[in-house]
Gaussian input, Z-matrix of N, CA and C with variables (Angstrom, degrees):
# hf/3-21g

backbone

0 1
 N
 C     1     B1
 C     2     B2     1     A1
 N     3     B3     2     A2     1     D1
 C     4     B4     3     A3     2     D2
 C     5     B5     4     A4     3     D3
 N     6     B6     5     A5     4     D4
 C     7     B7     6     A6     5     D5
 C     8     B8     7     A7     6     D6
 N     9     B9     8     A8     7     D7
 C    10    B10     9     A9     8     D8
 C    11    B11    10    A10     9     D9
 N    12    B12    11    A11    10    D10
 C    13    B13    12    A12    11    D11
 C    14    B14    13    A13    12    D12
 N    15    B15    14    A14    13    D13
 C    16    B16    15    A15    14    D14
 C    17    B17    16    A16    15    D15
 N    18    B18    17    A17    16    D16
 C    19    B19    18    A18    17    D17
 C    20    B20    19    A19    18    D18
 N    21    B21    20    A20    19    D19
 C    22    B22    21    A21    20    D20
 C    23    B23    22    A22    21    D21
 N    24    B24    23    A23    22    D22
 C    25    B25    24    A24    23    D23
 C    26    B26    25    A25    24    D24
 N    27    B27    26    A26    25    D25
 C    28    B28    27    A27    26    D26
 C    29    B29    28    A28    27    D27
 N    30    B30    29    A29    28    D28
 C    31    B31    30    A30    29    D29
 C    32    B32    31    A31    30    D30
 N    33    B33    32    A32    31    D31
 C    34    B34    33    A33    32    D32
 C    35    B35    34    A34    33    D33
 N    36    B36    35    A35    34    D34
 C    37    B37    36    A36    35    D35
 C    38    B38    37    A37    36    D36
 N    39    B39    38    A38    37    D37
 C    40    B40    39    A39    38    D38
 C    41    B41    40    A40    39    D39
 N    42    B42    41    A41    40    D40
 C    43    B43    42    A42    41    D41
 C    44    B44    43    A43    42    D42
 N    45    B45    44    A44    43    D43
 C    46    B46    45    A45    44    D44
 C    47    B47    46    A46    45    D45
 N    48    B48    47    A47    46    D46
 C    49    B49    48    A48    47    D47
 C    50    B50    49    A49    48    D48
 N    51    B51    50    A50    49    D49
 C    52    B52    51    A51    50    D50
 C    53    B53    52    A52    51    D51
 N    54    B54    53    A53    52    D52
 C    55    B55    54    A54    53    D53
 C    56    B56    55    A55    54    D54
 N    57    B57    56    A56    55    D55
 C    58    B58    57    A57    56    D56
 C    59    B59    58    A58    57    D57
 N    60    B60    59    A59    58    D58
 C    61    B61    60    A60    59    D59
 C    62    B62    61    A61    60    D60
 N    63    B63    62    A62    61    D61
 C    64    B64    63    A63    62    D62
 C    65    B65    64    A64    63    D63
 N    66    B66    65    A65    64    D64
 C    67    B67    66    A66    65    D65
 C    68    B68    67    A67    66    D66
 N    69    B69    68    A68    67    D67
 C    70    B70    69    A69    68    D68
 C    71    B71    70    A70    69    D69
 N    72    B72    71    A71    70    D70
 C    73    B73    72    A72    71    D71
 C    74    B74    73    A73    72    D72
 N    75    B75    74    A74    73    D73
 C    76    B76    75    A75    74    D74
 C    77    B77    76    A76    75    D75
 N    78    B78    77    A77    76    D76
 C    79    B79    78    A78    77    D77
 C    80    B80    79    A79    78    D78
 N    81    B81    80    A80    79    D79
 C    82    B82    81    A81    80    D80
 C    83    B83    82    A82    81    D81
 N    84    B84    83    A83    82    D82
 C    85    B85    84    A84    83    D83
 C    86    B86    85    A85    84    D84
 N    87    B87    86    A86    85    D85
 C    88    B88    87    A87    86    D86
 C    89    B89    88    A88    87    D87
 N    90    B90    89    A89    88    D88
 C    91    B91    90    A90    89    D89
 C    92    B92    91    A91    90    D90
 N    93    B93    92    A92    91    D91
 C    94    B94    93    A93    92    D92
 C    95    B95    94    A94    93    D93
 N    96    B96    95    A95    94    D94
 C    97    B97    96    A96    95    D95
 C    98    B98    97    A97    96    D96
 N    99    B99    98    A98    97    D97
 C   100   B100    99    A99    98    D98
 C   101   B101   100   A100    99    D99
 N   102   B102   101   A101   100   D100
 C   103   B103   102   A102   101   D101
 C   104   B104   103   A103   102   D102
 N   105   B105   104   A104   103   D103
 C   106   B106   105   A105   104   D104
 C   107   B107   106   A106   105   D105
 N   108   B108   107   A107   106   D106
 C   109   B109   108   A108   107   D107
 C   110   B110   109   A109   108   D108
 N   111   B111   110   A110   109   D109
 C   112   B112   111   A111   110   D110
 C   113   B113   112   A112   111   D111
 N   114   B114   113   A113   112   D112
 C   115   B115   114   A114   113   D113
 C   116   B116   115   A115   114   D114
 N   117   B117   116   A116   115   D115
 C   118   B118   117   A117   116   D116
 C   119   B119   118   A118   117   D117
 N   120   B120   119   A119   118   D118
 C   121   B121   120   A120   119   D119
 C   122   B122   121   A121   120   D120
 N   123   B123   122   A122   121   D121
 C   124   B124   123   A123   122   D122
 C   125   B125   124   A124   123   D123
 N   126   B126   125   A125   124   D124
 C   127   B127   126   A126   125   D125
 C   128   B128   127   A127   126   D126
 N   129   B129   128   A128   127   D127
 C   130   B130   129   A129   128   D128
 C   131   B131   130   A130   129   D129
 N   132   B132   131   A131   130   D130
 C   133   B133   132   A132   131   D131
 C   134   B134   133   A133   132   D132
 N   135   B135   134   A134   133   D133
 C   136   B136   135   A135   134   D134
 C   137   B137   136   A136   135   D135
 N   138   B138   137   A137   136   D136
 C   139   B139   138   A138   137   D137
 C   140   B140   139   A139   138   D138
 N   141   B141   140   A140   139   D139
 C   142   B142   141   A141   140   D140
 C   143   B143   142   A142   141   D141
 N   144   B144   143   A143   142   D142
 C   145   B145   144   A144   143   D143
 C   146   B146   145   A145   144   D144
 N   147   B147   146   A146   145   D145
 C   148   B148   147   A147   146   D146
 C   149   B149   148   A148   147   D147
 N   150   B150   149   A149   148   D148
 C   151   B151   150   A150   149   D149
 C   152   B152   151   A151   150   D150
 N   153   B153   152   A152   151   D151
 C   154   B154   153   A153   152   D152
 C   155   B155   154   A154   153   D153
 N   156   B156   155   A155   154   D154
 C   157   B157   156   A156   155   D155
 C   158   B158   157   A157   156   D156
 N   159   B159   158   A158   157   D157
 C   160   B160   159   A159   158   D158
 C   161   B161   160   A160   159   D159
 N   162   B162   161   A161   160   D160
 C   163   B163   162   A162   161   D161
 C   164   B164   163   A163   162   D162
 N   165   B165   164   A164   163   D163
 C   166   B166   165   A165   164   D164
 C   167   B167   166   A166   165   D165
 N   168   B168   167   A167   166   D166
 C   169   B169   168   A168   167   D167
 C   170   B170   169   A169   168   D168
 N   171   B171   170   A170   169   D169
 C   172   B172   171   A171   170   D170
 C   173   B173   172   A172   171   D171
 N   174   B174   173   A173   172   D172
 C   175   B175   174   A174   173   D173
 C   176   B176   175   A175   174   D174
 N   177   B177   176   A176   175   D175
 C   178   B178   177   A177   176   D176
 C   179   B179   178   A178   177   D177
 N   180   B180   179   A179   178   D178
 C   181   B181   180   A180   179   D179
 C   182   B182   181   A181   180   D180
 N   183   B183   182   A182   181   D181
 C   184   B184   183   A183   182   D182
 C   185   B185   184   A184   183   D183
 N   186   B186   185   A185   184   D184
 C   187   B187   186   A186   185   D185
 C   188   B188   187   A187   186   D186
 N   189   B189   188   A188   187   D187
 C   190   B190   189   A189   188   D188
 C   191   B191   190   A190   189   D189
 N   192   B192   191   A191   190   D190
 C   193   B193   192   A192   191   D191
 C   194   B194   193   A193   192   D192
 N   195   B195   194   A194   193   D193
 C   196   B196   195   A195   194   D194
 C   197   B197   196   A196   195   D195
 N   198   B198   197   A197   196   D196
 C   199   B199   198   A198   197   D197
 C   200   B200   199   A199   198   D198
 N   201   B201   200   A200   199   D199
 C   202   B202   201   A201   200   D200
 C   203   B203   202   A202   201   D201
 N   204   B204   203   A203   202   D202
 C   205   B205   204   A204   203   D203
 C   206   B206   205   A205   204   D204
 N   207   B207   206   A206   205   D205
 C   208   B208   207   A207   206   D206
 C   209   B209   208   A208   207   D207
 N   210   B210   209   A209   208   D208
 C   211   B211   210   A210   209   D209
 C   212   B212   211   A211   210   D210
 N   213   B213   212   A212   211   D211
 C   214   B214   213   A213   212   D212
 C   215   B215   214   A214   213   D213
 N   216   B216   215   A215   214   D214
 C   217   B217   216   A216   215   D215
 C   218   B218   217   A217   216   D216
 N   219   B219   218   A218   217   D217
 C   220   B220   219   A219   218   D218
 C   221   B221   220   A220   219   D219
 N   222   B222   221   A221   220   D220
 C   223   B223   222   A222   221   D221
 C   224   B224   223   A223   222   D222
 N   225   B225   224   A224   223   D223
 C   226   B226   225   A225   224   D224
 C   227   B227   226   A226   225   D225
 N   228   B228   227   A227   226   D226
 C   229   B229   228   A228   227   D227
 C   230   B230   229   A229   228   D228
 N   231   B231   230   A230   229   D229
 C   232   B232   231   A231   230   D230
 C   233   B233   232   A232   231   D231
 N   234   B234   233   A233   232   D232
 C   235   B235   234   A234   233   D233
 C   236   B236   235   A235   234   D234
 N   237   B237   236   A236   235   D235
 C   238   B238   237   A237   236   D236
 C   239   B239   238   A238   237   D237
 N   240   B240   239   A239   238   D238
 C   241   B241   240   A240   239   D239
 C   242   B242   241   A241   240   D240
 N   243   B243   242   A242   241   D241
 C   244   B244   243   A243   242   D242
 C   245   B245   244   A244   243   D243
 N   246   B246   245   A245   244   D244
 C   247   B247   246   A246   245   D245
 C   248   B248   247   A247   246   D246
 N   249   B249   248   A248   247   D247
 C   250   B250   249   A249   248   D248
 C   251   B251   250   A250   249   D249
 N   252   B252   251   A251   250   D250
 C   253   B253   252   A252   251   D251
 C   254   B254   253   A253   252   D252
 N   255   B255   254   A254   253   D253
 C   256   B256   255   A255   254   D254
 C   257   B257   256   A256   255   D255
 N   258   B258   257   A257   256   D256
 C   259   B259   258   A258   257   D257
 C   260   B260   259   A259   258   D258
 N   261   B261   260   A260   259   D259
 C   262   B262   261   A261   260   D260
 C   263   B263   262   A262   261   D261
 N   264   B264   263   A263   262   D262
 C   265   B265   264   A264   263   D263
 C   266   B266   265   A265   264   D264
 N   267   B267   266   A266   265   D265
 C   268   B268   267   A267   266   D266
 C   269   B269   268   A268   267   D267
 N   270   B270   269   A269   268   D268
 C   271   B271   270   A270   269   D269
 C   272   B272   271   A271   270   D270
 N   273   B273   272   A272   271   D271
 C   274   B274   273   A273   272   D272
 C   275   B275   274   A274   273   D273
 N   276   B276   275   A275   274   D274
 C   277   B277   276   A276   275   D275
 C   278   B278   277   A277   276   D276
 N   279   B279   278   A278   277   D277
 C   280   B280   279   A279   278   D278
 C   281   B281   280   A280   279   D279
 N   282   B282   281   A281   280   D280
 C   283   B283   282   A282   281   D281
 C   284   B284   283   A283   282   D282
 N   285   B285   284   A284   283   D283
 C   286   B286   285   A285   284   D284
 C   287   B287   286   A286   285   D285
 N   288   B288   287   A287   286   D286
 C   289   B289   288   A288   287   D287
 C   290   B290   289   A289   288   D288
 N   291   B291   290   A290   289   D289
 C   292   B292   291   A291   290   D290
 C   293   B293   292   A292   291   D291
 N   294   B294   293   A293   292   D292
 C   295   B295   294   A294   293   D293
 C   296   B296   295   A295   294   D294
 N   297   B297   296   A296   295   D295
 C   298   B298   297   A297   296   D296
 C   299   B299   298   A298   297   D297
 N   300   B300   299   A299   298   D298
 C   301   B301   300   A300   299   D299
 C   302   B302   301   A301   300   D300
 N   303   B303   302   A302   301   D301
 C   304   B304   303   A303   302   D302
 C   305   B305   304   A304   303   D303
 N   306   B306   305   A305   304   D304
 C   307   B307   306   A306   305   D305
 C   308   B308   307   A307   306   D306
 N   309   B309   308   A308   307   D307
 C   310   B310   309   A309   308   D308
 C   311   B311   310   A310   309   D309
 N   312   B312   311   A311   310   D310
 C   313   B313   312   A312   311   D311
 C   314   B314   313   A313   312   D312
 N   315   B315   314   A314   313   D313
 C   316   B316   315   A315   314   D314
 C   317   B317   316   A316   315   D315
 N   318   B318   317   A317   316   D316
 C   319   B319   318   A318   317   D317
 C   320   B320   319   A319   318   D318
 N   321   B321   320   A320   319   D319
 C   322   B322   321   A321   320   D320
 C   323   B323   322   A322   321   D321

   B1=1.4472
   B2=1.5287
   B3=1.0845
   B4=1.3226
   B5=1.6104
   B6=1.8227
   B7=1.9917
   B8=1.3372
   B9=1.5329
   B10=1.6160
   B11=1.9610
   B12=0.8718
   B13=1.3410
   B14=1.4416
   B15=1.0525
   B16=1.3645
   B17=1.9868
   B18=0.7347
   B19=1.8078
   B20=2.0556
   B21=1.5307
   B22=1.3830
   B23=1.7252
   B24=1.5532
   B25=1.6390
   B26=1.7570
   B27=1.3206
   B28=1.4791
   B29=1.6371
   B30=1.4602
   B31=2.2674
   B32=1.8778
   B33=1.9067
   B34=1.2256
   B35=1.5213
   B36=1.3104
   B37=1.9516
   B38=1.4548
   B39=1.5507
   B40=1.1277
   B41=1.8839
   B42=1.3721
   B43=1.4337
   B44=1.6944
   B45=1.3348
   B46=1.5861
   B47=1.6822
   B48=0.8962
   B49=1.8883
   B50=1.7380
   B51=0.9989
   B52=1.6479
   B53=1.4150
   B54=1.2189
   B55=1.6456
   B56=1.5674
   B57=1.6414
   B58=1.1043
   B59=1.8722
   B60=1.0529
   B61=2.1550
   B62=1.8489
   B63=1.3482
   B64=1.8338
   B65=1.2280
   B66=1.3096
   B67=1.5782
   B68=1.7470
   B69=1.5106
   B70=1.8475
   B71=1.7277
   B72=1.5283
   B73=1.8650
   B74=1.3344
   B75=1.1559
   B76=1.4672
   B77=1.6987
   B78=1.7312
   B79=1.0437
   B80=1.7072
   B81=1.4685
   B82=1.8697
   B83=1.7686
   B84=1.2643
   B85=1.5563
   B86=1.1879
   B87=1.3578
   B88=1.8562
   B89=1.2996
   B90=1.3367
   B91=1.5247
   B92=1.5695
   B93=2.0140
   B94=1.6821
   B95=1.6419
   B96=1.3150
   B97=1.3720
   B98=1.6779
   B99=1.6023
   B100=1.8009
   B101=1.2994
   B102=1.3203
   B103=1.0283
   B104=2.0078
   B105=1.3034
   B106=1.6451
   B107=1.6252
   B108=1.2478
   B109=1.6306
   B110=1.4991
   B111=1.7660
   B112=1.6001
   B113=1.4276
   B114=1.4900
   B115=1.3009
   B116=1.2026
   B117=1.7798
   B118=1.7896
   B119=1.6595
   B120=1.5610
   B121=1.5866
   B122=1.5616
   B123=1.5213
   B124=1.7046
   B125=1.9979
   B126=1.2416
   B127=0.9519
   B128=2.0006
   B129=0.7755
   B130=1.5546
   B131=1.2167
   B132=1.6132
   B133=1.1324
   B134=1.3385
   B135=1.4821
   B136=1.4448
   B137=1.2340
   B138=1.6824
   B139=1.9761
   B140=1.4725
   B141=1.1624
   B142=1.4574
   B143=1.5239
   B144=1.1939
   B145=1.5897
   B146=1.8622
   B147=1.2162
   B148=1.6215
   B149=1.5698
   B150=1.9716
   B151=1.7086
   B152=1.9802
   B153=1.3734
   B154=1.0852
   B155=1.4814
   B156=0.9904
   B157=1.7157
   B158=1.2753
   B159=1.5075
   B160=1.4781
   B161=1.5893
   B162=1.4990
   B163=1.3894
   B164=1.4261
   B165=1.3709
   B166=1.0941
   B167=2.0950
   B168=1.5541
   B169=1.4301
   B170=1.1105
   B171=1.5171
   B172=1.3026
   B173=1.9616
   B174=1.4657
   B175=2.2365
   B176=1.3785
   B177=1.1863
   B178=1.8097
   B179=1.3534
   B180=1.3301
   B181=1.4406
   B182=1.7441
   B183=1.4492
   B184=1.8420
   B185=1.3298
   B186=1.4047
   B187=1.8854
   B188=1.1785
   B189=1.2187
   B190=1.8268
   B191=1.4200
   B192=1.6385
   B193=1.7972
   B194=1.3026
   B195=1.4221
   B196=1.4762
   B197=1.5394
   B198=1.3548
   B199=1.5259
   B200=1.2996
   B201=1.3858
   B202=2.0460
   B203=1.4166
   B204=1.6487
   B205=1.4510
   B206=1.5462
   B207=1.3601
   B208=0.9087
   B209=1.4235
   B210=1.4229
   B211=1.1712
   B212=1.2881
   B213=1.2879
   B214=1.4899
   B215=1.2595
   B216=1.5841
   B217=1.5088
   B218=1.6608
   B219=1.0269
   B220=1.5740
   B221=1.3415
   B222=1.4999
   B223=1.4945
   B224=1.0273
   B225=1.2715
   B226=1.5327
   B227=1.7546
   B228=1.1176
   B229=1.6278
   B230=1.6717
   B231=1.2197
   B232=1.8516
   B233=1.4873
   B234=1.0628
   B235=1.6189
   B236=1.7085
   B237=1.4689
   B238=1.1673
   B239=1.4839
   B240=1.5762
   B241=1.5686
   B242=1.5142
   B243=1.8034
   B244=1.0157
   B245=2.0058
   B246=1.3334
   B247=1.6311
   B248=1.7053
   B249=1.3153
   B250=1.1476
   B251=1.8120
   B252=1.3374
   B253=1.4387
   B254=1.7101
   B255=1.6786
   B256=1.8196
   B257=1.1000
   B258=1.4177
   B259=1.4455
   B260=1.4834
   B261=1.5804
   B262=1.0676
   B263=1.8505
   B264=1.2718
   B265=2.2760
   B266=2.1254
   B267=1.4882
   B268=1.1482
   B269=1.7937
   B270=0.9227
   B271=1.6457
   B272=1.6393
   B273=1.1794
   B274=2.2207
   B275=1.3955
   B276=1.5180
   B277=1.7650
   B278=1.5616
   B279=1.1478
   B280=2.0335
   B281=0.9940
   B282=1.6610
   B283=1.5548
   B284=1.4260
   B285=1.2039
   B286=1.3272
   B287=1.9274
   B288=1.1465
   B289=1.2010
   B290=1.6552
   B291=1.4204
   B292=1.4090
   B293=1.6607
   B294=0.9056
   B295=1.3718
   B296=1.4206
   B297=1.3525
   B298=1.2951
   B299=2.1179
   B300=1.6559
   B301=1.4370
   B302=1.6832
   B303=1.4236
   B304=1.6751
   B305=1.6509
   B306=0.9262
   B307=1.5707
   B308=1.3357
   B309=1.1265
   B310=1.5386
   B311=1.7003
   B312=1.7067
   B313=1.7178
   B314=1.5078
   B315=1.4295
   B316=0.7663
   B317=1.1674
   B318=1.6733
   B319=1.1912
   B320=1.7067
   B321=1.3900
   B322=1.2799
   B323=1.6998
   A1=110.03
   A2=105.79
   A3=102.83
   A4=144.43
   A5=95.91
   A6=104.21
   A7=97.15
   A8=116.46
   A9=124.55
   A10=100.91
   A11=121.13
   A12=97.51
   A13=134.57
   A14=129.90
   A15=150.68
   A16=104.99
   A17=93.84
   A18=130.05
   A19=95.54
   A20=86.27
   A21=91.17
   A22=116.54
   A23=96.67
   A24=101.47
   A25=91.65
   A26=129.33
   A27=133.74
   A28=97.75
   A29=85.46
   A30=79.25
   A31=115.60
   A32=108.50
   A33=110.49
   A34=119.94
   A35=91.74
   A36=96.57
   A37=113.99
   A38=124.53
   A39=114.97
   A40=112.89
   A41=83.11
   A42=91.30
   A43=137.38
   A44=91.78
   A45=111.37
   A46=86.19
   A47=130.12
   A48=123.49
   A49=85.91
   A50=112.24
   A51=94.71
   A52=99.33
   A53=126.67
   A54=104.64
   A55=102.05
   A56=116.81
   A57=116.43
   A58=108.69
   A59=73.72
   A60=82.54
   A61=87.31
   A62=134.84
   A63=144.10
   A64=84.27
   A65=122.50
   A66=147.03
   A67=109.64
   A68=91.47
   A69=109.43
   A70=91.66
   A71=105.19
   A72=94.39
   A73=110.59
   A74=115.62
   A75=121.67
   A76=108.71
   A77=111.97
   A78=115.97
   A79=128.32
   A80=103.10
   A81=133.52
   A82=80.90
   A83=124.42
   A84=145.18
   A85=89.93
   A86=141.89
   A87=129.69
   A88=88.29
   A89=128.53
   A90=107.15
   A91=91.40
   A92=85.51
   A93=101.82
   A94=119.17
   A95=112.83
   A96=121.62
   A97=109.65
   A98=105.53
   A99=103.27
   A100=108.13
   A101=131.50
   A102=152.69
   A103=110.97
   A104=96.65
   A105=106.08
   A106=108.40
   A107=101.03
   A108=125.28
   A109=101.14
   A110=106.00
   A111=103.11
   A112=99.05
   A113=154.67
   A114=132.58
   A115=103.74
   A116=128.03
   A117=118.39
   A118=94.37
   A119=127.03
   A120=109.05
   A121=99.88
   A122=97.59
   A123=81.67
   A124=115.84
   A125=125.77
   A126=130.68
   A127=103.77
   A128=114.62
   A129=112.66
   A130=124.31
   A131=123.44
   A132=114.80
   A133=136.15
   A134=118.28
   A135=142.76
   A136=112.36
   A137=95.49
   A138=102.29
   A139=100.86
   A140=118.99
   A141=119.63
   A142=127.06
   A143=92.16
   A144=115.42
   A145=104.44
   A146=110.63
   A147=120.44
   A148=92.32
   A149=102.94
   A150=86.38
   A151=94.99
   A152=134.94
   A153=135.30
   A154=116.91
   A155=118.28
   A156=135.50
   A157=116.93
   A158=101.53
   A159=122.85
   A160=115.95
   A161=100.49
   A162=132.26
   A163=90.87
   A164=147.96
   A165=143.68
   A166=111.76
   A167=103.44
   A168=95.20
   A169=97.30
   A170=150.42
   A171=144.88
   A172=94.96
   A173=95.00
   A174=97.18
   A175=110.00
   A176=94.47
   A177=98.55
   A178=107.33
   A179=123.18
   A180=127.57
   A181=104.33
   A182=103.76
   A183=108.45
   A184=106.46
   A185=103.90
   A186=103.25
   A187=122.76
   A188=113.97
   A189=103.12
   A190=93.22
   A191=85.61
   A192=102.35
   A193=108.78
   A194=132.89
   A195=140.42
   A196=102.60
   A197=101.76
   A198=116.44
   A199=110.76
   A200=102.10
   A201=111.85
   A202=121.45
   A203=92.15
   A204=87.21
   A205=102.80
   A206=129.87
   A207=109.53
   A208=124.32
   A209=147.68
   A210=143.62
   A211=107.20
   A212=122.89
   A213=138.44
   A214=116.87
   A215=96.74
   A216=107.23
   A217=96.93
   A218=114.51
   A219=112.41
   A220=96.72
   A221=112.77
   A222=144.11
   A223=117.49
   A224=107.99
   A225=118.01
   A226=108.72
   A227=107.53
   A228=103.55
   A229=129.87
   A230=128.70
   A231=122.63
   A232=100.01
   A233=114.54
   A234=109.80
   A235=108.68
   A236=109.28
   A237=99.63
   A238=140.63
   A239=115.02
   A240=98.99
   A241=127.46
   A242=101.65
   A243=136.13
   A244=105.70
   A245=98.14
   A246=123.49
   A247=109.35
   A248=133.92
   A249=139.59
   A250=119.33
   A251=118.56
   A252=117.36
   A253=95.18
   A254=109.83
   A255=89.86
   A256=132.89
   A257=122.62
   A258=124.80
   A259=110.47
   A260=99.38
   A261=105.72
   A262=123.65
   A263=91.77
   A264=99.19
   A265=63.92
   A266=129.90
   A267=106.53
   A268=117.41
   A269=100.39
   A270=119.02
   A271=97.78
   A272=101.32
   A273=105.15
   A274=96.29
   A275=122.90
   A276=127.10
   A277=91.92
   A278=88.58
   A279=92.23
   A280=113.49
   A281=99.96
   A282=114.94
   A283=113.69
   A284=115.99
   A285=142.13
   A286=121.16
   A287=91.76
   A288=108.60
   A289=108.89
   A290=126.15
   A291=108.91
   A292=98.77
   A293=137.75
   A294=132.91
   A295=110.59
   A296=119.28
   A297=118.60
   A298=114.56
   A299=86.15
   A300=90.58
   A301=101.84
   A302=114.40
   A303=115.48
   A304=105.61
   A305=117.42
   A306=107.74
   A307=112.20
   A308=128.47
   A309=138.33
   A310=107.74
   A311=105.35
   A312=101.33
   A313=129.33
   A314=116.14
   A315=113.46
   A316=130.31
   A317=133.75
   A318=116.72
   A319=132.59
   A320=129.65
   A321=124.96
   A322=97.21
   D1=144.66
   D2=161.10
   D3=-148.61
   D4=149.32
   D5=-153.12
   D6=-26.16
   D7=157.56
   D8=150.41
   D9=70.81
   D10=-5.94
   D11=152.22
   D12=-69.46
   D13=3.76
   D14=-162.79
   D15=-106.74
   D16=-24.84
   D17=-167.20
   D18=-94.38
   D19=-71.11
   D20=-163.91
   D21=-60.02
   D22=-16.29
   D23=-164.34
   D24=-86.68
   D25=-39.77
   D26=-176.88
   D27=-54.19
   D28=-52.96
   D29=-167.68
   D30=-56.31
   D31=-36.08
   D32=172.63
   D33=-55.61
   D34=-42.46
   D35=178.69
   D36=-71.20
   D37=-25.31
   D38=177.17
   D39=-66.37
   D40=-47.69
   D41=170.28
   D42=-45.74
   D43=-33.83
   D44=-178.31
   D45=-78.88
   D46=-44.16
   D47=-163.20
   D48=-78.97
   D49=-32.58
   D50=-163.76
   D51=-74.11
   D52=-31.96
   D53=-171.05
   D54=-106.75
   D55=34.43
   D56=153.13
   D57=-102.50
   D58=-18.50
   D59=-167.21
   D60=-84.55
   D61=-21.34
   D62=179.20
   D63=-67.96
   D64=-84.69
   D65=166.73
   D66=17.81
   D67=-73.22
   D68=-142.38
   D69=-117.92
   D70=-17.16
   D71=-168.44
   D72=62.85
   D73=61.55
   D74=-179.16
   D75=-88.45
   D76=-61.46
   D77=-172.66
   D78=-124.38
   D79=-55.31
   D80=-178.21
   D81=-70.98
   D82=-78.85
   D83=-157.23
   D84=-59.49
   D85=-39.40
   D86=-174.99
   D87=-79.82
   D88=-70.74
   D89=-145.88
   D90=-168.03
   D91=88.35
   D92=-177.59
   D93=-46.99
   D94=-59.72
   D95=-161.49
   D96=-55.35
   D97=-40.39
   D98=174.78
   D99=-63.34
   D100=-49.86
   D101=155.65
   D102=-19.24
   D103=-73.14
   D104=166.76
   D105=-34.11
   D106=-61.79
   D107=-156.85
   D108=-55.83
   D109=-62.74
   D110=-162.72
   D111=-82.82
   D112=-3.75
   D113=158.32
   D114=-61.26
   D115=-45.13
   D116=-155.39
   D117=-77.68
   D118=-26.04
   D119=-171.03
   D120=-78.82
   D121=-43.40
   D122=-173.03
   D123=-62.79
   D124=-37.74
   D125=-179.01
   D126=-53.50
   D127=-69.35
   D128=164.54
   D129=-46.14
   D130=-34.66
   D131=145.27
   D132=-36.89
   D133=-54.22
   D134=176.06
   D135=-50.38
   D136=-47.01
   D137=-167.98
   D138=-67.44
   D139=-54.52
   D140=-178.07
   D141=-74.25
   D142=19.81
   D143=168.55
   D144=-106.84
   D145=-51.37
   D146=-178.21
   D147=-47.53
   D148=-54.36
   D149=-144.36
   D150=-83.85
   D151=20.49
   D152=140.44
   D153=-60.02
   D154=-49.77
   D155=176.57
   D156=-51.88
   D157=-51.36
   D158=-177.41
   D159=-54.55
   D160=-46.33
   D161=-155.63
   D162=-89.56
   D163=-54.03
   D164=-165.18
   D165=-79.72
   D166=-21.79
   D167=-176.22
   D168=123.50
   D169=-37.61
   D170=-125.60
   D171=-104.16
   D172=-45.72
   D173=-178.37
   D174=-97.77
   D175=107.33
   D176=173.07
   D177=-110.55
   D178=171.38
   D179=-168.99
   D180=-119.61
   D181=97.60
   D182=-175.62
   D183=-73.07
   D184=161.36
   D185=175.22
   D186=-72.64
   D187=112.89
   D188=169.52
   D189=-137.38
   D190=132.45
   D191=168.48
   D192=-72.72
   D193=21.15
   D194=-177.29
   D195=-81.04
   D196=-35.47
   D197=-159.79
   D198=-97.81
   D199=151.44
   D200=175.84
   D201=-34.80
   D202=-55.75
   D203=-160.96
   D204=124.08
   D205=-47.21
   D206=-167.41
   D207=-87.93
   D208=-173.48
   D209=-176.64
   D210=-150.92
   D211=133.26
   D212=152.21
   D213=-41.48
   D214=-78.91
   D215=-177.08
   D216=-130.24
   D217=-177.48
   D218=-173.45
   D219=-90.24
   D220=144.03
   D221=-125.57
   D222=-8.16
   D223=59.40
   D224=163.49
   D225=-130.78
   D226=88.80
   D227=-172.67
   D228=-104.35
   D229=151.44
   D230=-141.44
   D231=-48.09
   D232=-35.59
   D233=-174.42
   D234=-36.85
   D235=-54.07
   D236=-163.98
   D237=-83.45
   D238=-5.45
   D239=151.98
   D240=-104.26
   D241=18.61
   D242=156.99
   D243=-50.59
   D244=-72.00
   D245=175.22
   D246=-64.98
   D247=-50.72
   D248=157.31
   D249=-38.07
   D250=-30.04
   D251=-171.45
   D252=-96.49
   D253=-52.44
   D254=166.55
   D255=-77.53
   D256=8.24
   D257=148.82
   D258=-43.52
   D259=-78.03
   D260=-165.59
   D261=-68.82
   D262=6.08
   D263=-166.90
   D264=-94.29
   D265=-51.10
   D266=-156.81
   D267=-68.13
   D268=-20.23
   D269=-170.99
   D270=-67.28
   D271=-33.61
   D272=-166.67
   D273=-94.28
   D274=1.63
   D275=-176.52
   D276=-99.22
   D277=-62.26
   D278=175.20
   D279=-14.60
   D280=-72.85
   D281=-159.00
   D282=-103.35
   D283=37.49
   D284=150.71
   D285=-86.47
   D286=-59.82
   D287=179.91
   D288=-88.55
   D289=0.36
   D290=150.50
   D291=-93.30
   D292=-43.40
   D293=-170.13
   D294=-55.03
   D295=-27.66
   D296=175.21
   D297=-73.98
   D298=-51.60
   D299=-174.57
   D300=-54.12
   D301=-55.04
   D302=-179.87
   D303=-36.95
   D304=-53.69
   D305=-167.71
   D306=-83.53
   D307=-22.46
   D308=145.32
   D309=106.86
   D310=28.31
   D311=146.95
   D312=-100.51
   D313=94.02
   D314=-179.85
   D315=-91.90
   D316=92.13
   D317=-164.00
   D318=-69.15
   D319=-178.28
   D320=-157.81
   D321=-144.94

């Protein structure tokens, strides 16, 4: 296995959504700054949800040689608000592209 593939596969997929969201103007390309805004609240949202998790017993951090190695905080390691921010850039692509199909411009 190897470190940072775990890493590397999140950044490719972000990538693939990003030049679908360039693409179609779904989310970043309609209207960057909201866009900016609701990945960093929701992502902080998330984090301070983990380190509830963390803190209570429930999120632990398992071994995978997938991962860096490194850690934020204990079992909380970079991958994950790494993975938490394209969650959420993917979640505002989603619902970009149903909001578009619903209203019925679909561009080409």
């Amino acid at each position: 296995m190897i470190p940072g593939l775990y890493l590397a596969a999140i950044l490719l997929s972000a990538a693939g959504v990003a030049a679908l969201d360039a693409r179609f103007r779904l989310a970043a390309w309609h209207a960057p700054a909201r866009t900016a805004l609701a990945v960093v609240l929701g992502t902080v949202f998330f984090l301070i949800w983990d380190a509830a998790g963390i803190a209570a017993g429930v999120f632990v951090k398992g071994s995978s040689p997938l991962l860096i190695g490194i850690d934020l905080a204990p079992h909380l390691p970079l991958e994950e608000p790494v993975f938490l921010a394209f969650l959420c850039y993917l979640s505002l692509v989603i619902y970009g592209a149903f909001l578009r199909r619903k209203n019925g411009s679909a561009d080409t």
